[in-house]
C-alpha positions in Angstrom: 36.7 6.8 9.9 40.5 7.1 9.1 41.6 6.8 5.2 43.1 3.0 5.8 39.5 2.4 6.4 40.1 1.8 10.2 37.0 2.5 12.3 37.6 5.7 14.6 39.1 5.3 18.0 40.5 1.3 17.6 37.2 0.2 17.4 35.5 -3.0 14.8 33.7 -2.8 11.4 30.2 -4.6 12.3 29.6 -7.1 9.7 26.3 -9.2 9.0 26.2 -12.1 7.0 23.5 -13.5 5.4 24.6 -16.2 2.5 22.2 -18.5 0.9 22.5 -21.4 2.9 24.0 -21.6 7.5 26.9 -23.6 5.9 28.0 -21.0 3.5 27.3 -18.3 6.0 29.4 -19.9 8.7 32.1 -20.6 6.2 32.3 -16.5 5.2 32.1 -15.8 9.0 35.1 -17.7 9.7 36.7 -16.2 6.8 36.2 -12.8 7.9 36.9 -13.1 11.6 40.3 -13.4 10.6 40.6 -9.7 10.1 40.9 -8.2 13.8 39.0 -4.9 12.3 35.9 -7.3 11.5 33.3 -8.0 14.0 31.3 -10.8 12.5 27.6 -11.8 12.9 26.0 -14.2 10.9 22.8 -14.2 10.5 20.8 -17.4 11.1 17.5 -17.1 10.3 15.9 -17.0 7.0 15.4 -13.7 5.1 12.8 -12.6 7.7 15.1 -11.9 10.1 17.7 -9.6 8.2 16.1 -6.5 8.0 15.3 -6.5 11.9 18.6 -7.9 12.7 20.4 -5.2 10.4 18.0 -2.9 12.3 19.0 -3.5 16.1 22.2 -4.5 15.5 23.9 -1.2 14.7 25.5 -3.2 11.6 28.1 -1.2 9.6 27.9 -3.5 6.3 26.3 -5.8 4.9 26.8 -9.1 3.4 24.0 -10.7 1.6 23.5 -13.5 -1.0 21.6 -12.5 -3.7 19.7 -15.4 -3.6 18.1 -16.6 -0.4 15.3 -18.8 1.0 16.3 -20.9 -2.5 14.3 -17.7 -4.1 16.1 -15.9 -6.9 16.8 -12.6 -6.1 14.9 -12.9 -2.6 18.5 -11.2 -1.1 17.8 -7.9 -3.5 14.4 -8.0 -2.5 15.1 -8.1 0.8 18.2 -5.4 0.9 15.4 -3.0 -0.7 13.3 -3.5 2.1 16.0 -2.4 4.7 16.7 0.4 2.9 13.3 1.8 3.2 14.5 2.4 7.2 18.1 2.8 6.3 18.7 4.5 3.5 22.3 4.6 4.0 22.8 1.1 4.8 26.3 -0.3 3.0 25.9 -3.7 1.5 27.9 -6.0 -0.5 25.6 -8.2 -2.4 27.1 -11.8 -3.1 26.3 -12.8 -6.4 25.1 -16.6 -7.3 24.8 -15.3 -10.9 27.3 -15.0 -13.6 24.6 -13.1 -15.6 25.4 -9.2 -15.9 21.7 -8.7 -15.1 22.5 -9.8 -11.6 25.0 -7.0 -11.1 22.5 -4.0 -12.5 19.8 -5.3 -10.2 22.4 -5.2 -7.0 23.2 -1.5 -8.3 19.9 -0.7 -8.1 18.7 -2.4 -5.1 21.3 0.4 -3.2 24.2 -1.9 -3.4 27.7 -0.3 -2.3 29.6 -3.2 -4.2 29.3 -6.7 -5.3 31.7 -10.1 -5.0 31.7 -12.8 -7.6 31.4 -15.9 -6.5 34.6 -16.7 -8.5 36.4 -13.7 -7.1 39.5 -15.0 -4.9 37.8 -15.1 -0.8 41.3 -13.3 0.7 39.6 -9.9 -1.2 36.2 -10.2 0.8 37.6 -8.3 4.0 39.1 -6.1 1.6 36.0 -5.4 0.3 34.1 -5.0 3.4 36.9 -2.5 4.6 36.3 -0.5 1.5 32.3 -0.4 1.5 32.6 0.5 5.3 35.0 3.6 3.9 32.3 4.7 1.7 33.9 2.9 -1.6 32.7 1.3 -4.0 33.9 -2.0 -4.7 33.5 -3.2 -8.1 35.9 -5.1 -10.9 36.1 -4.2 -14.2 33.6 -6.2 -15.9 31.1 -5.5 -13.6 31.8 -1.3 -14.3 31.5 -1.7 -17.9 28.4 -3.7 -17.3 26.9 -0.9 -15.3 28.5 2.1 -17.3 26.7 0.6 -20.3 23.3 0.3 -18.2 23.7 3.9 -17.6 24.4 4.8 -21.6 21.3 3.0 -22.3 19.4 4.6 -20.1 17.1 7.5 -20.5 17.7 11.2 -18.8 16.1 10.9 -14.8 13.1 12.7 -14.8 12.3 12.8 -10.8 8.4 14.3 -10.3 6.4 14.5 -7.3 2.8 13.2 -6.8 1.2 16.1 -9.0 3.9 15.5 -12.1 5.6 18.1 -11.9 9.4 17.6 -11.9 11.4 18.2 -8.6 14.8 19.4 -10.6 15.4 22.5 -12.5 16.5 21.9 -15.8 20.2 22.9 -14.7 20.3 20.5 -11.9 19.0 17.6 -14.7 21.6 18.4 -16.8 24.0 18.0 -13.8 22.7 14.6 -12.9 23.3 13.8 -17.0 26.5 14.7 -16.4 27.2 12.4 -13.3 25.6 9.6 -15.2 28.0 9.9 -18.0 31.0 9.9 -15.4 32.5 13.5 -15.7 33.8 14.6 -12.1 33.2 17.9 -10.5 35.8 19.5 -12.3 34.2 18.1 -16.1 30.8 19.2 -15.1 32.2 23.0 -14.6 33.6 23.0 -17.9 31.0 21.5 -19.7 28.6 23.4 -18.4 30.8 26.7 -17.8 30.1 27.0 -13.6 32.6 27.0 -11.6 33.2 23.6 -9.2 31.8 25.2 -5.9 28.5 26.0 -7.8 28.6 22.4 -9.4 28.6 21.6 -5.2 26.1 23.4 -4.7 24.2 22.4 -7.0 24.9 18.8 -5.7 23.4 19.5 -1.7 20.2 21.2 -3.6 19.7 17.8 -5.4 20.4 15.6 -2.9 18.1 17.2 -1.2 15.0 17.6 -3.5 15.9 14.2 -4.4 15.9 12.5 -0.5 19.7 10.6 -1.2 22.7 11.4 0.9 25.6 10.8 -1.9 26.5 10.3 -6.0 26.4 6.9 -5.8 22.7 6.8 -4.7 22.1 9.3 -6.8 23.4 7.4 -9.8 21.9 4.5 -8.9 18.4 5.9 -8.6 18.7 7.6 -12.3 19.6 3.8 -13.1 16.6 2.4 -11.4 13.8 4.9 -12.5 15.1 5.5 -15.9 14.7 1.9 -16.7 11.7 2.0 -15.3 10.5 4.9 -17.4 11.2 3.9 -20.3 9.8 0.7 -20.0 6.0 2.2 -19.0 6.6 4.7 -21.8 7.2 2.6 -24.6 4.1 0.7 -22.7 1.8 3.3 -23.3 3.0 4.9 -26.5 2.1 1.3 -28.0 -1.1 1.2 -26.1 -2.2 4.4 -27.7 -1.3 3.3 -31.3 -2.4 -0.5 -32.1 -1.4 -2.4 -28.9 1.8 -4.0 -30.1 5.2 -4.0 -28.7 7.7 -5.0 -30.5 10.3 -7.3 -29.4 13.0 -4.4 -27.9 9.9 -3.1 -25.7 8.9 -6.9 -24.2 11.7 -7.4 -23.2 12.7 -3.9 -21.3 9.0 -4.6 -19.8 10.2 -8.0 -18.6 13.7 -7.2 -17.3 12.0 -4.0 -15.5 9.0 -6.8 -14.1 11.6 -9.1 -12.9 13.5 -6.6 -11.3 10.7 -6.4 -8.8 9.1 -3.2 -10.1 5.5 -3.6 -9.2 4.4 -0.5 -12.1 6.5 -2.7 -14.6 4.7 -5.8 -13.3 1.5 -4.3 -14.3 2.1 -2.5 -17.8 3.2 -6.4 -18.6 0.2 -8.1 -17.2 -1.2 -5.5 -19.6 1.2 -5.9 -22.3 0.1 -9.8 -22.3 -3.8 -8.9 -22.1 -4.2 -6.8 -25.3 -1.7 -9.0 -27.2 -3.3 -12.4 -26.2 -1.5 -14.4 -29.3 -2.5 -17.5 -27.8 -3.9 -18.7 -24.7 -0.9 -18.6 -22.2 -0.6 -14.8 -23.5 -3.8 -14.6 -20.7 -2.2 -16.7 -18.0 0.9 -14.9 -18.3 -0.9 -11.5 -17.7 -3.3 -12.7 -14.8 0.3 -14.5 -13.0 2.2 -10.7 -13.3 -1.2 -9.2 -12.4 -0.7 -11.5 -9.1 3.0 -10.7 -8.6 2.2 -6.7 -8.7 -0.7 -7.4 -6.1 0.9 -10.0 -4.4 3.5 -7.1 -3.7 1.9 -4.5 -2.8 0.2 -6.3 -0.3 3.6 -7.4 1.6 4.7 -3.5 1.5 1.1 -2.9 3.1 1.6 -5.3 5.8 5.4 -4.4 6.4 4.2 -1.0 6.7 1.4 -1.5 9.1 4.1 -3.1 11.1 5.9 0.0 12.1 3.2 2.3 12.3 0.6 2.9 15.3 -3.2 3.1 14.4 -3.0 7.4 14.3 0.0 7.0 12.0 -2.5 4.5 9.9 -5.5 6.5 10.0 -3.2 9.6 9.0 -1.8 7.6 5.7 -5.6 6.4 4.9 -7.1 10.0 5.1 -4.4 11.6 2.8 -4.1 8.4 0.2 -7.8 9.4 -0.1 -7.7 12.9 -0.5 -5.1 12.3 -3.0 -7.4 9.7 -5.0 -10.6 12.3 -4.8 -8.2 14.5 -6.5 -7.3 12.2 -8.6 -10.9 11.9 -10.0 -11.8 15.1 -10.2 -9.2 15.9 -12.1 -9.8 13.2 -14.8 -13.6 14.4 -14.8 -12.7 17.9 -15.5 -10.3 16.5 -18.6 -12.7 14.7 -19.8 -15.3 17.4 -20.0 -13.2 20.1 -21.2 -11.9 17.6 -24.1 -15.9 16.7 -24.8 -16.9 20.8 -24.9 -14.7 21.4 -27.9 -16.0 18.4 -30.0 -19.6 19.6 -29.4 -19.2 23.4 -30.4 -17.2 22.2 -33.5 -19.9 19.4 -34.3 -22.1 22.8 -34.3 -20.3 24.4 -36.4 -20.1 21.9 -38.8 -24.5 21.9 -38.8 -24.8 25.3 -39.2 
Protein backbone atom coordinates (compact mmCIF):
# COMPACT_ATOMS: atom_id res chain seq x y z
CA UNK A 1 0.00 0.00 0.00
CA UNK A 2 1.70 3.33 -0.86
CA UNK A 3 1.16 6.51 1.66
CA UNK A 4 -1.34 8.35 -0.98
CA UNK A 5 -3.37 5.28 -0.20
CA UNK A 6 -2.90 3.86 -3.72
CA UNK A 7 -3.18 0.05 -3.81
CA UNK A 8 0.38 -1.61 -4.65
CA UNK A 9 1.30 -2.23 -8.19
CA UNK A 10 -1.60 0.14 -10.11
CA UNK A 11 -4.05 -2.00 -8.93
CA UNK A 12 -8.14 -1.05 -7.34
CA UNK A 13 -9.46 -0.65 -3.76
CA UNK A 14 -12.37 -3.40 -3.70
CA UNK A 15 -15.39 -1.75 -2.37
CA UNK A 16 -18.77 -3.41 -1.22
CA UNK A 17 -21.74 -1.56 -0.72
CA UNK A 18 -24.54 -2.43 1.13
CA UNK A 19 -26.93 0.79 1.92
CA UNK A 20 -30.41 0.40 3.37
CA UNK A 21 -32.38 0.29 0.47
CA UNK A 22 -30.95 -1.04 -3.96
CA UNK A 23 -31.75 2.64 -4.80
CA UNK A 24 -29.47 4.18 -2.34
CA UNK A 25 -26.92 1.56 -2.92
CA UNK A 26 -26.86 2.09 -6.64
CA UNK A 27 -26.75 5.79 -6.13
CA UNK A 28 -23.31 5.36 -3.71
CA UNK A 29 -21.97 2.95 -6.43
CA UNK A 30 -22.15 5.43 -9.03
CA UNK A 31 -20.81 7.88 -6.83
CA UNK A 32 -17.82 5.98 -6.03
CA UNK A 33 -17.01 4.52 -9.47
CA UNK A 34 -15.95 7.90 -10.29
CA UNK A 35 -12.68 7.38 -8.52
CA UNK A 36 -10.48 5.11 -11.00
CA UNK A 37 -8.78 3.59 -7.68
CA UNK A 38 -12.36 2.19 -6.64
CA UNK A 39 -13.65 -0.97 -7.83
CA UNK A 40 -17.31 -0.94 -6.84
CA UNK A 41 -19.74 -3.79 -6.00
CA UNK A 42 -22.95 -3.34 -4.65
CA UNK A 43 -24.41 -5.59 -2.94
CA UNK A 44 -27.99 -6.71 -3.89
CA UNK A 45 -29.35 -8.87 -1.67
CA UNK A 46 -30.67 -8.35 1.78
CA UNK A 47 -28.27 -8.58 4.81
CA UNK A 48 -27.99 -12.40 4.29
CA UNK A 49 -25.88 -12.13 1.66
CA UNK A 50 -23.11 -9.61 2.95
CA UNK A 51 -21.17 -11.60 5.05
CA UNK A 52 -20.73 -14.35 2.26
CA UNK A 53 -20.27 -11.86 -0.38
CA UNK A 54 -17.59 -9.93 1.83
CA UNK A 55 -16.26 -13.48 2.28
CA UNK A 56 -15.64 -14.63 -1.45
CA UNK A 57 -15.16 -11.48 -2.84
CA UNK A 58 -11.73 -10.63 -1.56
CA UNK A 59 -13.34 -7.06 -0.55
CA UNK A 60 -10.85 -4.44 0.73
CA UNK A 61 -13.64 -2.12 2.52
CA UNK A 62 -16.68 -2.01 3.40
CA UNK A 63 -19.56 0.11 3.08
CA UNK A 64 -22.63 -0.66 5.10
CA UNK A 65 -25.78 1.14 6.29
CA UNK A 66 -26.35 0.87 9.71
CA UNK A 67 -29.66 0.15 9.23
CA UNK A 68 -30.75 -2.66 6.93
CA UNK A 69 -33.66 -4.96 6.08
CA UNK A 70 -35.79 -1.73 7.61
CA UNK A 71 -34.14 -3.24 11.12
CA UNK A 72 -32.30 -0.72 13.29
CA UNK A 73 -29.02 -1.52 13.63
CA UNK A 74 -29.42 -4.82 11.57
CA UNK A 75 -25.98 -3.32 9.46
CA UNK A 76 -23.89 -3.45 13.11
CA UNK A 77 -25.26 -6.63 13.66
CA UNK A 78 -24.36 -7.93 10.65
CA UNK A 79 -20.65 -6.28 10.36
CA UNK A 80 -20.10 -8.18 13.86
CA UNK A 81 -20.95 -11.33 12.25
CA UNK A 82 -18.25 -10.85 9.46
CA UNK A 83 -15.83 -10.12 11.70
CA UNK A 84 -16.02 -13.33 13.48
CA UNK A 85 -14.21 -14.75 10.03
CA UNK A 86 -12.44 -11.55 9.39
CA UNK A 87 -11.21 -9.98 12.00
CA UNK A 88 -9.49 -7.46 10.12
CA UNK A 89 -12.13 -6.53 7.84
CA UNK A 90 -12.21 -2.43 7.15
CA UNK A 91 -15.64 -0.98 7.15
CA UNK A 92 -17.21 2.29 7.06
CA UNK A 93 -20.53 2.17 8.63
CA UNK A 94 -23.14 4.71 7.09
CA UNK A 95 -25.02 6.18 9.73
CA UNK A 96 -29.05 6.67 9.45
CA UNK A 97 -28.79 8.12 12.98
CA UNK A 98 -27.98 11.57 14.23
CA UNK A 99 -27.90 10.02 17.71
CA UNK A 100 -24.17 9.81 19.25
CA UNK A 101 -25.22 6.29 20.45
CA UNK A 102 -25.16 5.22 16.74
CA UNK A 103 -21.50 6.20 16.42
CA UNK A 104 -20.18 4.20 19.82
CA UNK A 105 -22.06 1.19 18.65
CA UNK A 106 -20.25 1.36 14.96
CA UNK A 107 -16.92 1.78 17.14
CA UNK A 108 -17.60 -1.15 18.76
CA UNK A 109 -19.08 -3.35 16.17
CA UNK A 110 -15.07 -3.06 14.64
CA UNK A 111 -15.82 -0.14 12.61
CA UNK A 112 -12.68 1.63 10.81
CA UNK A 113 -14.72 4.96 10.35
CA UNK A 114 -18.13 6.24 10.04
CA UNK A 115 -20.06 8.89 7.34
CA UNK A 116 -22.85 11.04 8.33
CA UNK A 117 -25.56 11.09 6.34
CA UNK A 118 -25.24 14.91 6.26
CA UNK A 119 -21.48 14.70 5.53
CA UNK A 120 -20.89 16.27 1.93
CA UNK A 121 -20.84 12.72 -0.73
CA UNK A 122 -17.42 14.10 -2.63
CA UNK A 123 -15.55 12.92 0.93
CA UNK A 124 -16.96 9.22 0.75
CA UNK A 125 -14.01 8.04 -1.79
CA UNK A 126 -11.89 9.97 0.45
CA UNK A 127 -12.96 8.02 3.12
CA UNK A 128 -12.83 4.79 1.61
CA UNK A 129 -9.12 5.61 0.44
CA UNK A 130 -8.28 6.36 3.99
CA UNK A 131 -9.93 3.14 5.74
CA UNK A 132 -8.28 0.97 2.93
CA UNK A 133 -4.77 2.81 4.30
CA UNK A 134 -5.45 1.66 7.67
CA UNK A 135 -6.95 5.25 8.96
CA UNK A 136 -9.43 6.09 10.70
CA UNK A 137 -11.93 8.31 9.41
CA UNK A 138 -13.82 10.25 11.84
CA UNK A 139 -15.02 14.12 12.30
CA UNK A 140 -14.73 15.85 15.26
CA UNK A 141 -17.93 15.42 16.93
CA UNK A 142 -17.94 11.99 16.41
CA UNK A 143 -14.13 11.74 18.34
CA UNK A 144 -15.34 13.65 21.19
CA UNK A 145 -18.34 11.45 21.29
CA UNK A 146 -16.17 8.39 21.39
CA UNK A 147 -13.22 9.98 23.55
CA UNK A 148 -15.93 10.66 26.15
CA UNK A 149 -17.27 6.82 25.81
CA UNK A 150 -13.83 5.92 26.60
CA UNK A 151 -13.51 8.45 29.93
CA UNK A 152 -16.65 6.86 31.13
CA UNK A 153 -15.60 3.74 30.81
CA UNK A 154 -14.15 1.36 33.25
CA UNK A 155 -10.33 -0.10 33.08
CA UNK A 156 -10.47 -3.55 30.51
CA UNK A 157 -10.27 -6.36 32.54
CA UNK A 158 -9.67 -9.26 29.68
CA UNK A 159 -10.00 -13.04 31.64
CA UNK A 160 -10.13 -16.26 30.11
CA UNK A 161 -12.77 -19.02 30.70
CA UNK A 162 -11.34 -19.86 34.37
CA UNK A 163 -11.29 -15.90 35.46
CA UNK A 164 -8.21 -15.33 35.60
CA UNK A 165 -7.01 -12.21 33.76
CA UNK A 166 -4.93 -12.66 30.44
CA UNK A 167 -2.79 -9.25 31.08
CA UNK A 168 -0.18 -8.49 33.62
CA UNK A 169 -0.90 -5.59 35.57
CA UNK A 170 1.79 -3.59 33.47
CA UNK A 171 0.34 -4.39 30.19
CA UNK A 172 -3.30 -3.10 31.80
CA UNK A 173 -1.90 -0.15 32.75
CA UNK A 174 -0.62 0.24 29.08
CA UNK A 175 -3.97 -0.40 27.63
CA UNK A 176 -5.17 2.57 30.29
CA UNK A 177 -2.83 4.50 28.76
CA UNK A 178 -3.95 3.94 25.10
CA UNK A 179 -7.55 4.49 26.11
CA UNK A 180 -6.71 7.87 27.45
CA UNK A 181 -4.95 8.75 24.07
CA UNK A 182 -1.20 9.12 25.12
CA UNK A 183 1.08 7.85 22.10
CA UNK A 184 4.05 5.65 22.45
CA UNK A 185 6.23 8.25 23.38
CA UNK A 186 3.54 9.46 26.65
CA UNK A 187 3.18 5.92 27.67
CA UNK A 188 7.25 5.77 28.16
CA UNK A 189 7.16 8.66 30.25
CA UNK A 190 4.32 8.04 32.28
CA UNK A 191 5.20 4.90 32.99
CA UNK A 192 9.20 5.48 32.90
CA UNK A 193 9.98 2.48 29.97
CA UNK A 194 11.53 3.36 27.24
CA UNK A 195 9.25 3.40 23.71
CA UNK A 196 10.73 -0.01 22.24
CA UNK A 197 9.59 -1.73 25.58
CA UNK A 198 6.16 0.24 25.37
CA UNK A 199 6.24 -1.94 21.68
CA UNK A 200 6.88 -4.68 23.01
CA UNK A 201 4.72 -4.61 25.36
CA UNK A 202 2.13 -3.77 22.55
CA UNK A 203 2.91 -7.38 20.26
CA UNK A 204 2.58 -9.27 23.86
CA UNK A 205 -0.99 -7.79 24.13
CA UNK A 206 -2.06 -8.05 20.95
CA UNK A 207 -1.35 -11.30 21.19
CA UNK A 208 -2.82 -12.53 24.60
CA UNK A 209 -5.64 -10.37 23.50
CA UNK A 210 -6.27 -12.08 19.71
CA UNK A 211 -6.46 -8.19 17.83
CA UNK A 212 -3.99 -7.24 15.16
CA UNK A 213 -3.75 -3.22 15.89
CA UNK A 214 -4.67 -0.17 18.63
CA UNK A 215 -7.64 0.61 17.17
CA UNK A 216 -9.16 -2.88 17.81
CA UNK A 217 -7.58 -2.84 20.77
CA UNK A 218 -9.29 0.32 21.85
CA UNK A 219 -12.38 -0.51 20.64
CA UNK A 220 -12.62 -3.91 22.45
CA UNK A 221 -11.74 -1.97 26.02
CA UNK A 222 -14.79 0.10 24.73
CA UNK A 223 -17.01 -2.78 24.09
CA UNK A 224 -16.28 -5.00 27.20
CA UNK A 225 -15.92 -2.27 29.65
CA UNK A 226 -19.30 -1.17 28.95
CA UNK A 227 -20.36 -4.37 29.17
CA UNK A 228 -18.69 -4.87 32.56
CA UNK A 229 -19.84 -2.46 34.20
CA UNK A 230 -23.22 -2.85 33.28
CA UNK A 231 -23.41 -6.85 34.72
CA UNK A 232 -21.51 -5.45 37.69
CA UNK A 233 -23.64 -2.81 38.85
CA UNK A 234 -26.31 -5.79 37.89
CA UNK A 235 -25.13 -8.04 40.46
CA UNK A 236 -23.82 -5.68 43.16
CA UNK A 237 -27.69 -4.60 43.31
CA UNK A 238 -28.88 -8.13 43.15
CA UNK A 239 -26.81 -8.99 46.15
CA UNK A 240 -28.10 -5.97 48.27
CA UNK A 241 -32.11 -5.37 47.84
CA UNK A 242 -32.66 -5.86 44.03
CA UNK A 243 -32.87 -2.22 42.98
CA UNK A 244 -31.16 -0.37 40.36
CA UNK A 245 -31.23 2.90 40.34
CA UNK A 246 -31.88 4.91 37.44
CA UNK A 247 -27.87 5.46 36.20
CA UNK A 248 -27.63 1.41 36.28
CA UNK A 249 -31.13 0.80 34.03
CA UNK A 250 -30.13 2.59 31.77
CA UNK A 251 -26.22 1.37 31.26
CA UNK A 252 -28.17 -2.16 31.33
CA UNK A 253 -30.43 -0.94 28.47
CA UNK A 254 -27.86 0.82 26.19
CA UNK A 255 -25.53 -2.39 26.81
CA UNK A 256 -29.00 -4.74 25.84
CA UNK A 257 -29.60 -2.73 22.77
CA UNK A 258 -26.28 -2.81 21.73
CA UNK A 259 -26.82 -6.44 21.01
CA UNK A 260 -24.92 -7.86 24.06
CA UNK A 261 -26.75 -11.04 24.70
CA UNK A 262 -25.13 -11.19 28.77
CA UNK A 263 -26.57 -7.48 29.01
CA UNK A 264 -29.83 -8.85 27.42
CA UNK A 265 -30.16 -11.25 30.26
CA UNK A 266 -28.97 -9.23 33.58
CA UNK A 267 -32.13 -6.92 32.13
CA UNK A 268 -34.59 -9.57 31.66
CA UNK A 269 -33.44 -10.07 35.27
CA UNK A 270 -33.25 -6.58 36.22
CA UNK A 271 -37.21 -6.35 35.12
CA UNK A 272 -38.11 -9.83 36.99
CA UNK A 273 -37.02 -8.88 40.60
CA UNK A 274 -38.19 -5.26 40.16
CA UNK A 275 -41.71 -6.15 38.63
CA UNK A 276 -43.32 -2.51 39.60
CA UNK A 277 -46.14 -3.31 37.52
CA UNK A 278 -47.22 -5.81 35.21
CA UNK A 279 -45.29 -4.85 31.89
CA UNK A 280 -42.10 -4.91 34.38
CA UNK A 281 -42.73 -9.01 33.55
CA UNK A 282 -43.32 -8.72 29.79
CA UNK A 283 -40.49 -6.57 29.45
CA UNK A 284 -38.16 -9.27 31.19
CA UNK A 285 -39.67 -12.48 29.36
CA UNK A 286 -39.32 -10.17 25.63
CA UNK A 287 -35.21 -9.45 26.57
CA UNK A 288 -35.26 -13.07 27.89
CA UNK A 289 -36.35 -13.91 24.19
CA UNK A 290 -33.96 -11.44 22.45
CA UNK A 291 -30.78 -13.10 24.48
CA UNK A 292 -32.19 -16.67 23.39
CA UNK A 293 -33.43 -15.64 20.25
CA UNK A 294 -29.57 -14.77 19.66
CA UNK A 295 -27.82 -17.26 20.77
CA UNK A 296 -29.62 -19.52 18.81
CA UNK A 297 -28.70 -17.57 15.33
CA UNK A 298 -24.82 -17.68 16.49
CA UNK A 299 -25.57 -21.57 17.03
CA UNK A 300 -26.88 -22.04 13.64
CA UNK A 301 -24.31 -19.64 11.89
CA UNK A 302 -21.82 -21.72 13.48
CA UNK A 303 -22.99 -25.11 12.60
CA UNK A 304 -22.79 -23.62 9.13
CA UNK A 305 -19.12 -23.61 8.83
CA UNK A 306 -18.26 -26.49 10.79
CA UNK A 307 -18.32 -30.28 9.72
CA UNK A 308 -19.93 -32.86 12.13
CA UNK A 309 -16.15 -33.82 13.84
CA UNK A 310 -15.61 -30.08 14.35
CA UNK A 311 -19.38 -30.23 16.07
CA UNK A 312 -18.91 -33.13 18.05
CA UNK A 313 -15.38 -31.59 19.16
CA UNK A 314 -17.13 -28.14 20.38
CA UNK A 315 -20.09 -30.38 22.17
CA UNK A 316 -17.48 -32.61 24.09
CA UNK A 317 -15.39 -29.66 25.50
CA UNK A 318 -18.57 -27.09 26.10
CA UNK A 319 -19.39 -30.12 28.40
CA UNK A 320 -16.33 -30.74 30.07
CA UNK A 321 -16.30 -27.18 30.69
CA UNK A 322 -19.96 -27.19 32.28
CA UNK A 323 -19.03 -30.44 34.55
CA UNK A 324 -16.40 -28.18 35.76
CA UNK A 325 -18.40 -25.71 36.19
CA UNK A 326 -20.59 -27.66 38.68
CA UNK A 327 -18.15 -29.13 40.58
CA UNK A 328 -16.74 -26.28 41.25
CA UNK A 329 -19.88 -24.55 42.64
CA UNK A 330 -20.50 -27.83 44.76
CA UNK A 331 -17.28 -27.65 46.38
CA UNK A 332 -17.98 -23.67 47.24
CA UNK A 333 -20.90 -24.43 48.55
CA UNK A 334 -19.73 -27.08 50.87
CA UNK A 335 -16.63 -25.45 52.10
CA UNK A 336 -18.87 -22.15 52.86
CA UNK A 337 -21.54 -24.65 54.75
CA UNK A 338 -18.42 -26.52 56.90
CA UNK A 339 -17.54 -23.28 58.66
CA UNK A 340 -21.18 -22.33 59.70
CA UNK A 341 -21.54 -25.77 61.27
CA UNK A 342 -18.30 -25.93 63.41
CA UNK A 343 -19.09 -22.34 64.56
CA UNK A 344 -22.85 -23.26 65.30
CA UNK A 345 -20.90 -25.85 67.57
CA UNK A 346 -19.04 -23.72 69.16
CA UNK A 347 -21.64 -21.56 69.97
CA UNK A 348 -23.58 -25.00 71.86
CA UNK A 349 -20.87 -26.00 73.66
Amino acid sequence: MNPDGRPPQGGTIRVLVAANSRIHTSLLADALRRDALLEVIPCESDSSGIVPAARTDNVDVLLISSNLDEETGRGIEVLRELRAFRSGIRAVLLLDSSKDDAVVHAFRAGAWGVFGRNEPMELLSKCVRCVYQGQIWVNSHHLRVVVDALANSPTLRAVNSDGMSLLSERELQVVQCLAEGLTNREIAERLQLSKHTVKNYFFKIFDKLGVSSRVELLFMSLSQSSAEQALREGRRKESENGKYSPYESDMLQKSAEAGLPAAQLALAQMYLERRSNPQDLIEAYMWYLVATERALQARAFFTKMLDPQQIEEAKQKAAAWLSRRKRSNSSAASSSQEPRSIAAGSERS
